[in-house]
C-alpha positions as CSV (number, residue, x, y, z in Angstrom):
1,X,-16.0,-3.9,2.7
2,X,-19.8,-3.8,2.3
3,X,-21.5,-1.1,3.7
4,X,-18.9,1.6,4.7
5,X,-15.6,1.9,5.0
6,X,-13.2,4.3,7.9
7,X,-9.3,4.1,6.0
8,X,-6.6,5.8,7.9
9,X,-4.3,7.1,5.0
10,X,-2.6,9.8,3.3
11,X,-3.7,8.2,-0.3
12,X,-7.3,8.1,-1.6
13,X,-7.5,4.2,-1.8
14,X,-9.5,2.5,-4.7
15,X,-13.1,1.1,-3.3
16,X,-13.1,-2.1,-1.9
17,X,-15.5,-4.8,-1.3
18,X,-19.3,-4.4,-2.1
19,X,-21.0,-1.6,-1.3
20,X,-18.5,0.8,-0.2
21,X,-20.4,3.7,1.8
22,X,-17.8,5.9,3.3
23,X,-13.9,5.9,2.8
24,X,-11.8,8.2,5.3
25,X,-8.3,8.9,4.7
26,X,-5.4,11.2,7.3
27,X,-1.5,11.8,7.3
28,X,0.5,9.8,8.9
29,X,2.3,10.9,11.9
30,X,6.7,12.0,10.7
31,X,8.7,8.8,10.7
32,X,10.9,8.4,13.6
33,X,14.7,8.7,13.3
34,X,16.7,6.4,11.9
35,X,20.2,5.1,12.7
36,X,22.4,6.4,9.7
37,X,24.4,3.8,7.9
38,X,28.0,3.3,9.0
39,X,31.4,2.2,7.6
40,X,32.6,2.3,4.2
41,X,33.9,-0.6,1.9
42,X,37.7,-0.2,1.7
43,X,40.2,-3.3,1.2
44,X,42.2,-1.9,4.2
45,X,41.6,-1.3,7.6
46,X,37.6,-0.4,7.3
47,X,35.0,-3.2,7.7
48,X,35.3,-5.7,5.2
49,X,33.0,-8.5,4.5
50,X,33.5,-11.5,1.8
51,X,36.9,-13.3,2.2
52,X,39.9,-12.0,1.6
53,X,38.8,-8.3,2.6
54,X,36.4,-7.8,0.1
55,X,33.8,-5.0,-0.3
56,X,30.8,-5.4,2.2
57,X,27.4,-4.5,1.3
58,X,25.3,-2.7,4.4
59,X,21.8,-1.1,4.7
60,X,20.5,0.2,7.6
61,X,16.2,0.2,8.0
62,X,14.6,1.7,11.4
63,X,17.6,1.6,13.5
64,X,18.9,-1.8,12.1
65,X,21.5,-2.3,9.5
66,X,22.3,-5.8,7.7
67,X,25.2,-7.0,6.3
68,X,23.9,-10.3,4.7
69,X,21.3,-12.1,3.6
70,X,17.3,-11.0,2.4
71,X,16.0,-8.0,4.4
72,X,12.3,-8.5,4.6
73,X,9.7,-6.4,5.9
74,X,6.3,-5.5,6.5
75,X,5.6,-1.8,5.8
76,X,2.8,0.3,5.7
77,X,2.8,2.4,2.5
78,X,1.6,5.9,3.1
79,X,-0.5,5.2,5.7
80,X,-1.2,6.6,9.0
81,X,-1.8,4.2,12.1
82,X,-4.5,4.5,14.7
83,X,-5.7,2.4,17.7
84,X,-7.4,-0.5,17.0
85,X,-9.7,0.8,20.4
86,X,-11.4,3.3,17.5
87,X,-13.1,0.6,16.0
88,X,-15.1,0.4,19.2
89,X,-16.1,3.6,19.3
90,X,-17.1,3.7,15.5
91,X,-19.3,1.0,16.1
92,X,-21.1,2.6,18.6
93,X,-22.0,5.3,17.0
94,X,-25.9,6.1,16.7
95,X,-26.2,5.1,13.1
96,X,-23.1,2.6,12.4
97,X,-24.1,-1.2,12.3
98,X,-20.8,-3.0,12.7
99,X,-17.3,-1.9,12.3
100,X,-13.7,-4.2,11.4
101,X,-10.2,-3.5,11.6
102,X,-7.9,-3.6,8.5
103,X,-4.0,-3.0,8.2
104,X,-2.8,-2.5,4.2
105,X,0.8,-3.4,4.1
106,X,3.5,-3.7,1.5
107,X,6.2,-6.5,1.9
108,X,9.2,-5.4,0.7
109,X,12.4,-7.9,0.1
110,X,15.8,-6.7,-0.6
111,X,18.6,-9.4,-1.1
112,X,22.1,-7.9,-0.4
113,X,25.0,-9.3,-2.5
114,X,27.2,-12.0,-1.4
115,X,30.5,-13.6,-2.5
116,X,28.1,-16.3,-3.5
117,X,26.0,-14.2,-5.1
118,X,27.3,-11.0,-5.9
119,X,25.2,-9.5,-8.4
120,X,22.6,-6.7,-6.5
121,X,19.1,-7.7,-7.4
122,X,16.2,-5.9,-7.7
123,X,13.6,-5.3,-4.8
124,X,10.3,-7.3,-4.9
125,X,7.3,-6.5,-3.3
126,X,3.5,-7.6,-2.9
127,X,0.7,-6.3,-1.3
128,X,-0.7,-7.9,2.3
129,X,-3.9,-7.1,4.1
130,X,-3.7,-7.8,7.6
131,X,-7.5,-8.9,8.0
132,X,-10.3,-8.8,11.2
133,X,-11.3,-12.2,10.5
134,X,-14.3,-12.3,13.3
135,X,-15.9,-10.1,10.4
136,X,-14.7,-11.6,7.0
137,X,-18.0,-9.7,5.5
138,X,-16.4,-6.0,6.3
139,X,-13.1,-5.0,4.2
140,X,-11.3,-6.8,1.1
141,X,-12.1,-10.0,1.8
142,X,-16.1,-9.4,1.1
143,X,-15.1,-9.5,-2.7
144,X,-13.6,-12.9,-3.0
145,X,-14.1,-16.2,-3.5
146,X,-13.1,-19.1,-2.6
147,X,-11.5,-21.6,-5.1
148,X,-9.6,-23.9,-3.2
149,X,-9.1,-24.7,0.4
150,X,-10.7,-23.1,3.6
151,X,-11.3,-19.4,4.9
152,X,-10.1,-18.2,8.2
153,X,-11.7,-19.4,11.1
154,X,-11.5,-17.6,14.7
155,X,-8.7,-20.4,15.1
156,X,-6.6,-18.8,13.2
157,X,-6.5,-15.8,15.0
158,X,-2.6,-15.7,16.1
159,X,-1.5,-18.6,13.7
160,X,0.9,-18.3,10.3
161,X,-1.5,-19.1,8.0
162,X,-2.5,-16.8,4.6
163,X,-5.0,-16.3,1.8
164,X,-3.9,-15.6,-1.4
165,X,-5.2,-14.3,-4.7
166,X,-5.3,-17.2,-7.4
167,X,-4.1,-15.0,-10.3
168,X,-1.2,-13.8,-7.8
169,X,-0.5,-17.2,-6.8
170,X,-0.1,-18.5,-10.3
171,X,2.0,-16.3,-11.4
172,X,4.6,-17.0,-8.8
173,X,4.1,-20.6,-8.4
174,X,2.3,-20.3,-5.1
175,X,0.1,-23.7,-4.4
176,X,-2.3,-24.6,-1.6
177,X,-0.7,-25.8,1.2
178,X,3.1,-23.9,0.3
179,X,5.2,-21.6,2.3
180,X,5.4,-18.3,1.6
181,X,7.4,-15.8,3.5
182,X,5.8,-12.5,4.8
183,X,7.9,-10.2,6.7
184,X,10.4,-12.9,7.5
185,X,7.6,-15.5,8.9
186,X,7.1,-18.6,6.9
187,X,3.0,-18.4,6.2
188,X,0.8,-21.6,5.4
189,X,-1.2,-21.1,2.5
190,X,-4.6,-22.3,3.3
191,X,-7.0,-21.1,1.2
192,X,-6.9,-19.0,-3.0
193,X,-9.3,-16.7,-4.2
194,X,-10.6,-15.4,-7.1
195,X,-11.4,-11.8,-7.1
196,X,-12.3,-8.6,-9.1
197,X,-9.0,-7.3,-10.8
198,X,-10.1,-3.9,-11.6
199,X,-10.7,-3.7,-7.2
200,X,-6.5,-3.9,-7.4
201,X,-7.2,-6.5,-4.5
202,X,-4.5,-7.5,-2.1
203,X,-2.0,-10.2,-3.0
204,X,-2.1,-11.8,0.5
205,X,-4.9,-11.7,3.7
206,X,-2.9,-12.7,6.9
207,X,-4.6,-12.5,10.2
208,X,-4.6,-8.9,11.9
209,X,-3.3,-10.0,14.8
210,X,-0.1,-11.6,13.2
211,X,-0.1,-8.6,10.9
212,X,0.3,-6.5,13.7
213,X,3.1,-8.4,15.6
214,X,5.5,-8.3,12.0
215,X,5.2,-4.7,11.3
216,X,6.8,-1.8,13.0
217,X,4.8,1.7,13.1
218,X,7.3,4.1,11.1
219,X,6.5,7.3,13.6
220,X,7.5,5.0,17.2
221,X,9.5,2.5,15.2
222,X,7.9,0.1,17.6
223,X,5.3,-2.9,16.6
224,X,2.0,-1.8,15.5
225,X,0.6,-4.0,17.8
226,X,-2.5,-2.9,19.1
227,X,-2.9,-0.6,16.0
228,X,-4.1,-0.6,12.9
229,X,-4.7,1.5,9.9
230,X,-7.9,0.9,8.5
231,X,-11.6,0.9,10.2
232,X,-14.7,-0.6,7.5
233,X,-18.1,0.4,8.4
234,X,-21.6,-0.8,7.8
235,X,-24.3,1.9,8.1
236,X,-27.6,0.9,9.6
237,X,-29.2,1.7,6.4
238,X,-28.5,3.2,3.3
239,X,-30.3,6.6,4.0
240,X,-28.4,6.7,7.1
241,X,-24.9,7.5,5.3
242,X,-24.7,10.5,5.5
243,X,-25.2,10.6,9.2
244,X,-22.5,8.1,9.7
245,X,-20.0,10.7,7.3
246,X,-21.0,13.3,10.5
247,X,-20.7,11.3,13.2
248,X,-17.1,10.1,11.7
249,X,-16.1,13.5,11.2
250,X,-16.9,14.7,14.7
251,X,-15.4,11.5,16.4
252,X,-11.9,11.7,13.8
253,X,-11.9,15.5,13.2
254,X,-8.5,14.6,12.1
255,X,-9.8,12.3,9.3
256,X,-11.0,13.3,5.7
257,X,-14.6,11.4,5.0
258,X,-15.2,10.5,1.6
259,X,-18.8,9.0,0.3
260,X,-19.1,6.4,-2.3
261,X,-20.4,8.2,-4.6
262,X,-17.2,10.7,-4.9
263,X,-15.4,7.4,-5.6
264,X,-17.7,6.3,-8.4
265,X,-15.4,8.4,-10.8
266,X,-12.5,6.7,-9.5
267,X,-13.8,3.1,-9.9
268,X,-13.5,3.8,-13.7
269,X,-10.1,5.2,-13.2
270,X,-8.7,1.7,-11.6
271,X,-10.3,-0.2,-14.1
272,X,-8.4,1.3,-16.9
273,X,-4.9,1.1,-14.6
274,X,-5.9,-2.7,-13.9
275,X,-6.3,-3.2,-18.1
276,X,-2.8,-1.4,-18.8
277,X,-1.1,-3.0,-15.8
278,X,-2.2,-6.5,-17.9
279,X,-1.3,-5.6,-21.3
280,X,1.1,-3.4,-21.3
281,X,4.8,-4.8,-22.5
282,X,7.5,-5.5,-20.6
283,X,11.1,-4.2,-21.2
284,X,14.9,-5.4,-20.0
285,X,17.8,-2.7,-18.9
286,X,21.0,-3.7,-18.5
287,X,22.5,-2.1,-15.7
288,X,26.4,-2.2,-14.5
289,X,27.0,-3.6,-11.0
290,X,29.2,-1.6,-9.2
291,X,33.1,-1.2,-8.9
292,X,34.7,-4.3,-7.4
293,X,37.8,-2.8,-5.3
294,X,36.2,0.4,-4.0
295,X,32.5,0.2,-4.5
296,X,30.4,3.0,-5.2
297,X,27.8,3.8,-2.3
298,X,24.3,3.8,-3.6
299,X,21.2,4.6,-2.0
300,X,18.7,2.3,-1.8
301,X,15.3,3.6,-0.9
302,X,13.6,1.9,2.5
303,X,10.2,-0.1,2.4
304,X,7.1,2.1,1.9
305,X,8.9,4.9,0.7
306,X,9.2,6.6,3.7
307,X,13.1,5.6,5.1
308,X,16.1,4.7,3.2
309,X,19.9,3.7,3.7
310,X,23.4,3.2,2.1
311,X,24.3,0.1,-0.1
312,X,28.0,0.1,0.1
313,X,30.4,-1.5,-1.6
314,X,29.1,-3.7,-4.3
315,X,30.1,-6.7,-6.8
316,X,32.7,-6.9,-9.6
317,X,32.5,-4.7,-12.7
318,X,29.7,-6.5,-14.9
319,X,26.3,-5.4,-16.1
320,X,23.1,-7.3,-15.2
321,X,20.2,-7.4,-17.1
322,X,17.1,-6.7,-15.0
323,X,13.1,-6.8,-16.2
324,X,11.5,-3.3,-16.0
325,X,7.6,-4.0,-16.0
326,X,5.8,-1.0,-17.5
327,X,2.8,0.3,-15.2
328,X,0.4,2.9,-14.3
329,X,0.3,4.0,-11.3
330,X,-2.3,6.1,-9.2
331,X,-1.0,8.3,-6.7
332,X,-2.7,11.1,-4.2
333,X,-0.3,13.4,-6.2
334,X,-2.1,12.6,-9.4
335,X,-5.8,12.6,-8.0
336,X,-5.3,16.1,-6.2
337,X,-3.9,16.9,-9.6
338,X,-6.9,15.8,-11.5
339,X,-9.4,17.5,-9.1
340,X,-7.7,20.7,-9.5
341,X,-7.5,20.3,-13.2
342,X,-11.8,20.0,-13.2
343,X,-11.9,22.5,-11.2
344,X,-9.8,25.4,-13.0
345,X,-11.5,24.1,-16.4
346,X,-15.1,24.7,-14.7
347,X,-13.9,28.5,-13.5
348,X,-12.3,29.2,-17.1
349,X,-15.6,27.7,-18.9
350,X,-18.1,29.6,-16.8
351,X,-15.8,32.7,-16.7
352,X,-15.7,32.7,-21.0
353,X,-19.4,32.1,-20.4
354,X,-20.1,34.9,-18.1
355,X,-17.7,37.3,-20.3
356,X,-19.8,36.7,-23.4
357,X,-22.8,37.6,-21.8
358,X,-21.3,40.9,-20.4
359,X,-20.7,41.8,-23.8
360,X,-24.0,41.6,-25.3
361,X,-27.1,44.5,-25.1
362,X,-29.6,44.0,-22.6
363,X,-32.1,43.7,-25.6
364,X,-29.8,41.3,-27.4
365,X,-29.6,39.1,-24.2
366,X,-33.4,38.8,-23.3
367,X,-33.8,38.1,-27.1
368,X,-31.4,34.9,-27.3
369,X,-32.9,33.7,-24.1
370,X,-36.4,33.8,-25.2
């Protein structure tokens, strides 16, 4: 992002790319109903699944349930999605330079057990821009460089191919010219970047339009295609910021239109997260798998956050040992928190202030002012 930024979200996102004039965030629209899970694991005359009649496991995300295999799919997190036709419209506002589309997704991979495998492992995730490449200087992609391998080019526009981050990539073995799976689809890496860690940068850049076709918009529980959640912005000019905040404001009275200089404060904030995310130690839990005969339903919370559905059944008795990273995290929860925080603090300060100075003679006042 370079000169201003229009973010469709519920959660005040960290600044990104150089910059950053303008961030606006919104709800998102409720999800839409979901098909409940069905069936329950018995060893009779309910649905089984391994051989011999063995307990099945079965979760049920947006109105389809699996049985087997690795669910994977591309969510948005708290976000709220708009038509990509806005971005038109921003960019021809009076005092708005250019305007890009951006979609900020989370894959999320659940592996269900197996008789092969029937030990339930924890959910991975990683974080995917779905990126406007006919303006690679607007949104995340204006922080990073390039250390190996090619950018996107307009060629790319509806083909598998992905960016990565080179620290993200190391860490999980990811090398130029790999597959790597994103929401199901097998993705070429072409290109890995190096890029500020304290921006929380995304893990993987796809193209938009591809981005668009693999994920499903949580309040029609159809594909987003066509929409997107994030507009960046570049002002005509520095002095003419604020007039792009108004004319935002009037064209998405919905929206809430955030400078960056109320982020600056935040900036900080990420940095420190970013520091303790690196350094902080990791610890092991050993948890025990469930029953073998009659498994215990769990619930297992859907992608983003924002859906859910039954795990039943489950492996033999046992315990698996499972990492449990320790992190900060920043959530709108926590900012609003802050806010209102510095804000009773200033009322009780200036309140102790203004009750001191009720308490003194007229005489004494003009006395300690002078």
């Amino acid at each position: 992002m370079v000169a201003a930024a229009v973010s469709i979200s519920t959660r005040l996102r960290q600044p990104v790319g150089i910059g950053t004039d303008v961030t606006v965030t919104t709800k998102p629209k409720a999800p839409a109903s979901e098909k409940p899970a069905t069936g329950n694991a018995t060893s009779g005359g309910g649905p089984v699944g391994g051989p011999g009649g063995g307990p099945r496991a079965e979760i049920c995300l947006n109105g389809k349930c699996y049985t087997h295999g690795t669910v994977d799919a591309l969510v948005l997190g708290d976000t709220g999605a708009l038509s990509q036709s806005e971005v038109a419209r921003i960019a021809r506002l009076h005092d708005v330079s250019a305007a890009a589309a951006g979609l900020v997704l989370t894959d999320n991979q659940i592996t269900l057990p197996s008789a092969s495998n029937p030990g339930i492992q924890p959910p991975t995730s990683f974080t995917v821009d779905g990126t406007d490449i006919s303006h690679p200087r607007l949104g995340p992609l204006s922080n990073a460089r390039l250390t190996s391998g090619r950018a996107f080019t307009a060629a790319d526009d509806n083909s598998d191919v992905a960016l990565v981050d080179a620290s993200y990539a190391a860490a999980h073995d990811i090398k130029l010219g790999s597959k790597t799976t994103i929401g199901g689809t097998k993705f070429t890496v072409i290109g890995l970047l190096s890029q500020p860690e304290a921006s929380s940068p995304p893990n993987m850049y796809i193209p938009l339009a591809r981005a668009q076709a693999l994920t499903t918009d949580p309040s029609t529980g159809k594909s987003m295609k066509g929409e997107i959640d994030t507009v960046y912005v570049t002002a005509a000019s520095a002095s003419d910021i604020g007039a792009v905040q108004q004319e935002i404001e009037h064209l998405l009275p919905q929206a809430t239109v955030t400078s960056s200089s109320d982020l600056a404060g935040v900036c900080l904030g990420f940095a420190g997260v970013a520091i303790i995310d690196k350094i902080a130690p990791k610890l092991s839990a050993s948890v025990p798998s469930a029953s073998g005969a009659l498994g215990t339903p769990q619930t297992v919370t859907g992608p983003g956050g924002t859906s859910g559905g039954q795990l039943i059944g489950g492996p033999p008795a046992g315990h698996t040992t499972i990492s449990v990273p320790m992190s900060a995290s920043v959530t709108i929860g926590a900012i609003v928190l802050a806010v209102l925080l510095a804000i009773a603090g200033g009322l009780l300060a200036g309140s102790f202030g203004g009750w001191r100075a009720a308490r003194l003679r007229s005489a004494a006042a003009l006395a300690r002012v002078a």
